[in-house]
C-alpha angles and dihedrals in degrees: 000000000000117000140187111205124196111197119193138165149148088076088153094195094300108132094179086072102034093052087045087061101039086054089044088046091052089055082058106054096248104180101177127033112207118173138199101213145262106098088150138069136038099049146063115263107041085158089053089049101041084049099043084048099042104032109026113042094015083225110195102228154168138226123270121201082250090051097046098047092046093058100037093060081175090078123094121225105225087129092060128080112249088259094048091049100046094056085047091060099041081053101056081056097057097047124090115225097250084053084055102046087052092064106045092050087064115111113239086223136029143182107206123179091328094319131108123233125194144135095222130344137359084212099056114002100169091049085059091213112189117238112215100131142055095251087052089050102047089046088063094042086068090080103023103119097177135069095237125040119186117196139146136182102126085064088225121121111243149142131217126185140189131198126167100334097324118107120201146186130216132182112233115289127139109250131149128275099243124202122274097016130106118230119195098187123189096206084199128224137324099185105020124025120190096192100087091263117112090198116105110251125211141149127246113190129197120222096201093035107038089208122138123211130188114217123195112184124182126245143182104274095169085059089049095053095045092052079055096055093050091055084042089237107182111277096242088070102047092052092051100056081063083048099048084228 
């Protein structure tokens, strides 16, 4: 059966984007939702956004680092700047358990109907490596099966491919899965982009056409800052939402 995914992720707890792109996505025919993780962190409505995730589009999706130390509330935050951490931890009080277990129930990587699902990195999934550079990403293509990998984490829009030995990079353009080629795809950032463009960012693929498309629709980011100011989120990461950064 012919599909149209739309794969998100980084929505990092701002329902004002996650809902822009799940109306866009409609538009588009969606018909499957998969995401690569972090619902959750940085931002103001972690419930909207688990229950927009989980209930209403039934996403397949893995865990994000967000997502794994929100929910294991066990786990210290040495890792996280003092920010970062502060909002984690804000956010495992807002979450029910059932919100929690959900989460940590999540697999940290996923094959779904020939695709690859996964926040950072195939190689090593529970370090969440970022991926900006051709070493990072041949290191993952080791253990990359399937023709198309989806993934996130640096919150940046790219495309790396692989074919025989060469690794490439690629800005983000739609272009069509060929045959015999490797694609590791970061689909960006719904609720939080870091490429200078305040526009939610997510993929949409094509299972006829083969064919991936980045989308970038726009939101209310003033709504979303405000909603920021009223949970008394940090002020770094209300500015940024209006930097794209």
């Amino acid at each position: 059966m012919d599909k149209r995914f739309a794969i998100l992720g980084d929505i990092h707890s701002n329902i004002d984007a996650l809902k822009a792109v799940v109306d866009d996505a409609r538009s588009q025919s969606v018909t499957d939702f998969l995401c690569v993780g972090d619902i959750v962190g940085y931002n103001a409505d972690p419930i909207g956004c688990v229950a927009m995730i989980r209930d209403e589009l039934a996403a397949v999706t893995v865990r994000g680092n967000h997502d794994h130390y929100c929910a294991f509330s066990e786990e210290r935050l040495d890792d996280f700047q003092p920010l970062a951490a502060s909002v984690i931890d804000w956010t495992r009080r807002q979450l029910s358990d059932i919100d929690m277990a959900w989460l940590r129930a999540l697999p940290l990587q996923k094959l779904h109907m020939g695709l690859g699902l996964v926040h950072s990195t195939l190689d090593m999934p529970d370090r969440w490596g970022y991926v900006f550079d051709l070493l990072d990403a041949e290191a993952h293509f080791t253990y990359q099966t399937t023709t198309l990998s989806f993934h996130g984490h640096t919150h940046v829009p790219l495309v790396f491919s692989k074919q025989g030995n060469d690794v490439m990079r690629f800005d983000p353009a739609p272009f069509h899965a060929g045959i015999g080629t490797k694609y590791f795809i970061n689909v960006g950032s719904v609720g939080q982009p870091r490429d200078g463009d305040t526009r939610s960012s997510y993929v949409i693929f094509d299972s006829k056409t083969r064919r991936v498309e980045f989308r970038r629709p726009v939101y209310d980011v003033d709504a979303a800052m405000d909603r920021n100011i009223r949970a008394n989120i940090p002020q770094r990461f209300i500015n940024r939402l209006a930097l794209g950064r």
